[in-house]
N, C-alpha and C positions, 0 to 999 in steps of 0.2 A: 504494500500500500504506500501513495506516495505521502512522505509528510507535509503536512498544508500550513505546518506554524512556520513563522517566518522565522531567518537566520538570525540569531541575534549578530549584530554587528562585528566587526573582527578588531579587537584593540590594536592601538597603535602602537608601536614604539619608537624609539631613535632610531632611526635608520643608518645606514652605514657611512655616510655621509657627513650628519649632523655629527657623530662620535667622532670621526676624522675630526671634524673642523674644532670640536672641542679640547683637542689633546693640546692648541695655542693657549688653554687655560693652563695647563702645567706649567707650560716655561712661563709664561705672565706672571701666573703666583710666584714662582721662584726666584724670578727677577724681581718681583715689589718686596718680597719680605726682606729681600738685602738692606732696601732702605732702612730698615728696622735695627739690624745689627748693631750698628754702631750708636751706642748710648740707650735708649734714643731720645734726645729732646724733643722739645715742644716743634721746633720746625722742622725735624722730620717727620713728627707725626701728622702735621700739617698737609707737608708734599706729600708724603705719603699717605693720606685721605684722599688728596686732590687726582693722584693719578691713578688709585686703584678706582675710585668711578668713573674715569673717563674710559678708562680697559672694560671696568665691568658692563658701561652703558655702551660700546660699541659691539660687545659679544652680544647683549643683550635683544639689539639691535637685529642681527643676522639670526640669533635663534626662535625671534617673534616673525622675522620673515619665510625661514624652514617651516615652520610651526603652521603657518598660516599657509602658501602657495604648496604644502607636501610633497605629493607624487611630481606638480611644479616647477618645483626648486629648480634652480639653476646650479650644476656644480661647478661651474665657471664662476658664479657671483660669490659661493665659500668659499671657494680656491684663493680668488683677490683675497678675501677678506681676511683669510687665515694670514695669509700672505702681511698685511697691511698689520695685523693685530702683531706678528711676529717681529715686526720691525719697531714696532712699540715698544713692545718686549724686551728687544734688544739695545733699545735706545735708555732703558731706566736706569741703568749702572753710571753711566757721565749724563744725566740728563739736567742735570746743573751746570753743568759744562759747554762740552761740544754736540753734545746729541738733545740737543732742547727742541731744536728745528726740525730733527727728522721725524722726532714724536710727535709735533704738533703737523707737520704736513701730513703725515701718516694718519690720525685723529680726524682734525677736517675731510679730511679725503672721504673717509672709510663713513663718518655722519653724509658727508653725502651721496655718497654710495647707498646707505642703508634706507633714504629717503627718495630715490631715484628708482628702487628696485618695484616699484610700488605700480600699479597701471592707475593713470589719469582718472582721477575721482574714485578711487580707493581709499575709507578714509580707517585707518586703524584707529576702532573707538579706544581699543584696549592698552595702546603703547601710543601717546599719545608724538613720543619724539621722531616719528615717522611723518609726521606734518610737520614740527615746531623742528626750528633746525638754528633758532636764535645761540643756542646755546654755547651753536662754534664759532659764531664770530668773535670772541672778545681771546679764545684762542688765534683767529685770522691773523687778527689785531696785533696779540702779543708777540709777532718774526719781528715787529718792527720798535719793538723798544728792549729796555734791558731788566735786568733784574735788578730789584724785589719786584718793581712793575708786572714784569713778565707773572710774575707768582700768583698774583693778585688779580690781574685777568683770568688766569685758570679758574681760579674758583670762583669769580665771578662766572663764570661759565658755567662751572660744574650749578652752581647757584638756581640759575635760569632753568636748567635741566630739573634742578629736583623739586621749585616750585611749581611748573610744569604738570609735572609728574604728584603734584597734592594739591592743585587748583581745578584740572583740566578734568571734571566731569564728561560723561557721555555727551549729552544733550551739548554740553558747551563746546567741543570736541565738536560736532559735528553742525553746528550752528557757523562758527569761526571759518569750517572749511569752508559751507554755500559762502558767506557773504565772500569771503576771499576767490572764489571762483566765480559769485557774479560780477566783482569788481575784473578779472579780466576779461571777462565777457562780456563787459561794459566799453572795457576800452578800444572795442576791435568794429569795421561795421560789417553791420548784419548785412549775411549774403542775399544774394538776388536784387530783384529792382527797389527803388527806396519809397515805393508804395506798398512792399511787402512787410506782413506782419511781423512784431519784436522777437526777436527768439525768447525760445522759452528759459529760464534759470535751468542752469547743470546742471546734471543730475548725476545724484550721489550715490554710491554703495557702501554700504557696512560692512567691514571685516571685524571678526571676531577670531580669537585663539581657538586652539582646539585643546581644552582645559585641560584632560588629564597625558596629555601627550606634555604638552608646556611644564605639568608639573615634573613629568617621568625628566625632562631637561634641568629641570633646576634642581633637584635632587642629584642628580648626576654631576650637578655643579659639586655641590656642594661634598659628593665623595670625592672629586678632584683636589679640593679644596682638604679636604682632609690626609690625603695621600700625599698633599706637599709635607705635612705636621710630622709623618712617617719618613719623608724622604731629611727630613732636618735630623729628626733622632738618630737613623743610621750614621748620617754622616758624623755627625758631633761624638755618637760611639765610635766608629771607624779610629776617630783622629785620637782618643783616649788610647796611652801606651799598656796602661796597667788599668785591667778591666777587677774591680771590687765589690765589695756588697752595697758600698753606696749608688755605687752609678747601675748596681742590677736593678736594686730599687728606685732610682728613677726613672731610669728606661723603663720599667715595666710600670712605674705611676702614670709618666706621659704616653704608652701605651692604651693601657686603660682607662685614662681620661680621652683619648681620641674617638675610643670606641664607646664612651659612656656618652659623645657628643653626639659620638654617628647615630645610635639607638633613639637617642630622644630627637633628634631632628629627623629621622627618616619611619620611625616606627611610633612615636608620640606625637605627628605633627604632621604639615599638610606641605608638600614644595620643600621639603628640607628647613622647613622651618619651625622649631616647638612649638610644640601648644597651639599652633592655626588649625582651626576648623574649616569643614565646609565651607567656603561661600558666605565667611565672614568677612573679607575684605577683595574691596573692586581690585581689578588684576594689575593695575598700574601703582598700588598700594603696597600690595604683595607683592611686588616685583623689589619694589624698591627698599623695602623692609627686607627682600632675601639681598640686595645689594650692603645695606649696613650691616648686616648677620655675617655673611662671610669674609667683608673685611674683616671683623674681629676673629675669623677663625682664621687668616690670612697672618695675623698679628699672633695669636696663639702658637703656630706655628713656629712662626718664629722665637719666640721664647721658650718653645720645649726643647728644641735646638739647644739653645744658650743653657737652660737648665740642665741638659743631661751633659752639657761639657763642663761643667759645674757639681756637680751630683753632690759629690762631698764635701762642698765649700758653700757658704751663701753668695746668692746671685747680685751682681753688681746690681745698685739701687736701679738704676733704667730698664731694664731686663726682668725684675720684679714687678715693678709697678705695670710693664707691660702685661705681664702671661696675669696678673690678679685684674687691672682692665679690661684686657680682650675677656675674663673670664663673665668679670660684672657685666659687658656690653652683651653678651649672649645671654646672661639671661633678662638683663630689660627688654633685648627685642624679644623672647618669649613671651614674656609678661606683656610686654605691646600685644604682641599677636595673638594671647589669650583675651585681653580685655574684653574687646566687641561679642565676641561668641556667651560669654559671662552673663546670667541674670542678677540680676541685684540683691541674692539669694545665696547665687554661686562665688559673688567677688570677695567675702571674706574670705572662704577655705581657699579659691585663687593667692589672695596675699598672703596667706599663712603659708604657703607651700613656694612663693615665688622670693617674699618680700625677705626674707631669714638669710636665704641663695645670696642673693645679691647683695645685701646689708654684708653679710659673713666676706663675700668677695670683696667689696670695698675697701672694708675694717683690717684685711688681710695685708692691704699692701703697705698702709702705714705702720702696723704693728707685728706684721710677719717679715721686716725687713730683716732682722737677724738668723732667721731658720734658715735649716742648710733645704737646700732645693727640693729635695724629695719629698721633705717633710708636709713642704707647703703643695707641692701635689698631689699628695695623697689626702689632703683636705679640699681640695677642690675634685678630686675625684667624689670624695664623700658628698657633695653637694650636689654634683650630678644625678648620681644615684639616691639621694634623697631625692630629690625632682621627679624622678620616674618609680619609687615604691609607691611616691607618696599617690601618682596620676591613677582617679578610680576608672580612667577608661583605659582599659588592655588591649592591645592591639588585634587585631584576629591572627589567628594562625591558622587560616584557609590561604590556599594559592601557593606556589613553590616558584623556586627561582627568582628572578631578577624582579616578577610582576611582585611576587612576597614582598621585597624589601621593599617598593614603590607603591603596595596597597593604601598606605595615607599620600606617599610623596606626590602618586597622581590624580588622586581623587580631584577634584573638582574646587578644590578652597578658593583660587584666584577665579573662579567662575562668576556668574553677571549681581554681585551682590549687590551693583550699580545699575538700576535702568534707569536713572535719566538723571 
């Protein structure tokens, strides 16, 4: 007998393609967290803010575009991209220096590249910087003056990008495109004889993400983003002449803090992000909340590094305060991306289980400046895993394989929490 129910659909996943073009996030990470090494003060952690979202908001860029045109895509237009993002990449080591120019020609480039790739009245409700492309001029700008100038147009920039990105509703999103496309429709004359009727206003199409495919990519960011935190610990063990019980025990803390982060962002949370629900935040929210989440785990990285070449000694004050920040900064974005989903019911036991986390993380950096490394990792290990005993939703343990891990990461959270 033939069966008359319909097929249910066939999931999506990264294609072979998109995972290619992803592996430019490796060397990216590994190149930004150099900035970090040394010290780090307040103005590298600056620079270093400033150009890990102009990296993140160019990948972001191309994986909203795969995401959207799919079967589509152009592997010509990742190829450039990879191409452009790797020269980024390669530029961040003298990027104070000699390589300031290549990075920002490369940047500009690749933003409009990313808004070019789009067909005429396409309007992406959901990534709003596929229309808004302000963000790179004041980089243009910056080839032509000097530093601190130069510094200061970046984030201006970056600036423009992230208010964008938290003002630019649907409805407003797609109101700003008509009018900007009946003004050049205004400026041109209407064909045929000029007793012929006005043309009518452009007309627009909607694109939307394909939610749980967009998540399965940000998740995947985000294990990228953890594999650099692994690739710091071998190295920083490697270069250790006399391996001890101090440095097993931190290796094995900063081990276990990696995977106590991966667990709660990929199996306690939505997109690689803890604690997001469903279809609690519009997708250009979510986005940009997974873009300050994995700076901090970018920054993380790099200080399990520094701690495990450390192991037995306390960590230089800069190198502390980083790995107890980046720890505090992961979980405020949790705690962000828990709030919305919260009934007014649910937000006490939320702050009893987030607010202790992060208070502990804080309090750690000024007054855990004396403990030898391990120590203070294995208490921020402890914090993690309080975070996840404490979570009364369990994750399922239906589905195997790669879909397993990605059963919250692709669900659907950056889906339409926004209609209008």
């Amino acid at each position: 007998m033939e069966d008359t129910q319909s097929a249910a659909p066939a999931e999506r996943h990264a294609g072979w393609n998109e995972l290619f073009f992803d592996l430019v996030v490796v060397a990216g990470a590994g190149q930004l967290a150099h900035l970090l090494h040394d010290g780090p003060h307040v103005a590298d952690l600056a620079l270093y803010t400033v150009l890990y979202l102009a990296f993140w908001t160019t990948w972001a860029g191309f994986a909203v575009y795969g995401d959207i045109a799919a079967a589509d895509t152009r592997v010509r237009t990742l190829l450039i991209a990879m191409f452009g993002m790797a020269v980024m990449a390669a530029s961040v080591h003298a990027v104070q220096t000699s390589h300031a120019v290549a990075f920002v020609i490369a940047y500009v480039a690749l933003r409009w590249q990313a808004g070019r790739v789009w067909r005429r009245g396409s309007i992406v409700v959901d990534w709003p910087l596929a229309q808004f492309g302000a963000g790179a001029v004041p980089w243009l700008v910056s080839l032509f003056v000097e530093t601190p100038l130069r510094y200061w147009l970046w984030a201006l920039g970056i600036a423009l990008d992230v208010v964008t990105l938290l003002v630019s509703t649907r409805d407003r999103t797609l109101r700003k495109a008509g009018e900007r496309a009946a003004r050049r429709r205004e400026g041109r004359p209407p064909p045929g004889p000029a007793h012929s009727p006005a043309p009518e206003p452009p007309r627009l199409s909607e694109s939307r993400i394909d939610t749980a495919h967009m998540g399965e990519r940000l998740g995947l960011y985000v294990i990228i983003v953890l594999g650099e935190g692994v690739i710091q610990i071998i190295d920083a063990a490697s270069e250790r002449e006399h391996w001890d019980r101090p440095l097993a025990a931190t290796g094995l803390g900063a081990f276990a803090l990696l995977a106590a982060v991966c667990t709660l962002s990929l199996l306690y949370g939505t997109n690689g992000i803890p604690r997001l629900r469903e279809g609690t935040l519009a997708p250009r929210l979510a986005m940009l909340l997974h873009a300050v989440m994995t700076g901090f785990l970018v920054a993380l990285a790099t200080a399990l590094g520094s701690a495990v070449a450390h192991g037995d000694d306390v960590l230089p004050k800069g190198q502390h305060w980083l790995l107890c920040g980046a720890m505090a900064g992961y979980f405020a974005a949790g705690l962000v991306a828990a709030l919305p989903s919260a009934g007014r019911a649910d937000r006490l036991g939320l702050l009893g289980r987030s607010l202790p986390c992060l208070a502990v993380s804080v309090a750690l950096a000024p007054l855990g400046a004396g403990l030898p490394a391990w120590t203070t990792i294995w208490i921020l290990v402890a914090l993690v895993c309080w975070q996840i005993a404490y979570d009364p939703e369990r994750p399922k343990a239906a589905g195997t394989g790669r879909r397993r891990w990605f059963r919250r990461a692709a669900a659907p959270g950056i889906a339409g929490a926004e209609k209008g």
